[in-house]
C-alpha positions as MATLAB code, in Angstrom:
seq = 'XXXXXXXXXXXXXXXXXXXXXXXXXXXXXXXXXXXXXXXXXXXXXXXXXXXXXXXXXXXXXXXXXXXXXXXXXXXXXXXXXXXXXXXXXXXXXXXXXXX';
ca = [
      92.501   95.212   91.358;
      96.412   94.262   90.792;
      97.314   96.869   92.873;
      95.846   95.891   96.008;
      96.987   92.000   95.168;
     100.499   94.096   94.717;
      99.649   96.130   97.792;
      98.546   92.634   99.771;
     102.471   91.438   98.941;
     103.641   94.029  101.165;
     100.994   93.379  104.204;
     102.331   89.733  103.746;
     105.970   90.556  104.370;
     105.435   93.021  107.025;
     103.076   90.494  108.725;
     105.851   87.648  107.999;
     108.466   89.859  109.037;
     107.155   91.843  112.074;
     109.613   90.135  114.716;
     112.196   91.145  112.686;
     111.003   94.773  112.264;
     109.982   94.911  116.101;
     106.051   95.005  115.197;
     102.943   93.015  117.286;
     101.696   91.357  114.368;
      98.568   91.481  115.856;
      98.566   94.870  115.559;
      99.320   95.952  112.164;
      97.211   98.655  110.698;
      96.602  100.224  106.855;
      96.318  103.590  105.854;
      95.655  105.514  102.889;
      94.900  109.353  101.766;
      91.874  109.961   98.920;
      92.981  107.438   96.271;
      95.063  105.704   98.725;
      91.967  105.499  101.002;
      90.018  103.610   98.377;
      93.542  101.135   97.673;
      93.503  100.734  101.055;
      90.007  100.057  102.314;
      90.103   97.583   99.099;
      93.177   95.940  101.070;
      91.747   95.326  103.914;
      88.485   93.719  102.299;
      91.278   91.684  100.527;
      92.470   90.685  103.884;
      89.120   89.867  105.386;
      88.400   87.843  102.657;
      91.549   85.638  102.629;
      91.387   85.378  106.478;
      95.244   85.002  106.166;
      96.875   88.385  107.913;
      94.524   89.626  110.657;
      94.276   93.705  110.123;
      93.852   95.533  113.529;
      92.324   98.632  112.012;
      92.485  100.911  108.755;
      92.722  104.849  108.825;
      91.317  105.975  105.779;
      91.745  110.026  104.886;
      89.090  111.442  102.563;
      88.881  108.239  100.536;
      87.945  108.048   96.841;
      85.419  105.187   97.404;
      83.208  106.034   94.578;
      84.312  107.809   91.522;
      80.694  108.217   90.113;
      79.843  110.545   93.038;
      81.178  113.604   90.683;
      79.376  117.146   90.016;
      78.750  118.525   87.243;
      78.069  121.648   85.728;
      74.398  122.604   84.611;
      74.186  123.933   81.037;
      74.742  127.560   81.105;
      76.803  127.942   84.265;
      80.244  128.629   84.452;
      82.377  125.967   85.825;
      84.563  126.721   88.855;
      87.768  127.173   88.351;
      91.150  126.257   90.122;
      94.314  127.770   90.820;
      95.956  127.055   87.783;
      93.014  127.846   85.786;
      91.599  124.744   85.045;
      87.882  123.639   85.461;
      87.119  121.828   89.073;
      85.580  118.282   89.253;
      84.222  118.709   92.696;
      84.009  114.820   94.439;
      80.992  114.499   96.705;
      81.480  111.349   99.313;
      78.222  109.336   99.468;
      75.964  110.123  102.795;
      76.472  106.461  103.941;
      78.758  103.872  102.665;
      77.079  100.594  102.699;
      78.879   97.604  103.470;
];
């Protein structure tokens, strides 16, 4: 959670300073890829919840929402294994994210 109080710091200044950096601040969006996603989408709830810096949308790529959504492997099985030879954790995303 101190990261995205961190992360809300910079959504502050670029809402404080959008004038200055030629921004609508009425339009300012977040955006995050897999863990990124998840620091994101928990910035945004951050937002919502302060009801301080209005968020016009969030683009979230393959976000890590959940890390107890992991496979593994069954007893007996070999596990898969990746390009530099190490077992793979696959990540499945939930069927629906409830809000």
């Amino acid at each position: 959670m101190r990261i995205v109080r961190r992360s809300s710091g910079s959504l502050a200044w670029a809402y404080r300073k959008a004038s200055d950096l030629g921004i609508d601040p009425g339009r300012i969006g977040i955006i995050g890829g897999s863990a990124g996603g998840g620091l994101a989408a928990g910035l945004a709830l951050l937002a919502r919840d302060r009801a301080e810096i209005p968020v016009a949308f969030q683009a979230l790529s393959y976000p890590m929402l959940d890390d107890r959504q992991i496979t593994l492997v069954r007893p007996g099985r070999r596990p898969a294994v990746g390009a530099i030879g190490q077992p793979v954790r696959l990540a499945l995303l939930p069927q629906r994210i409830q809000s």
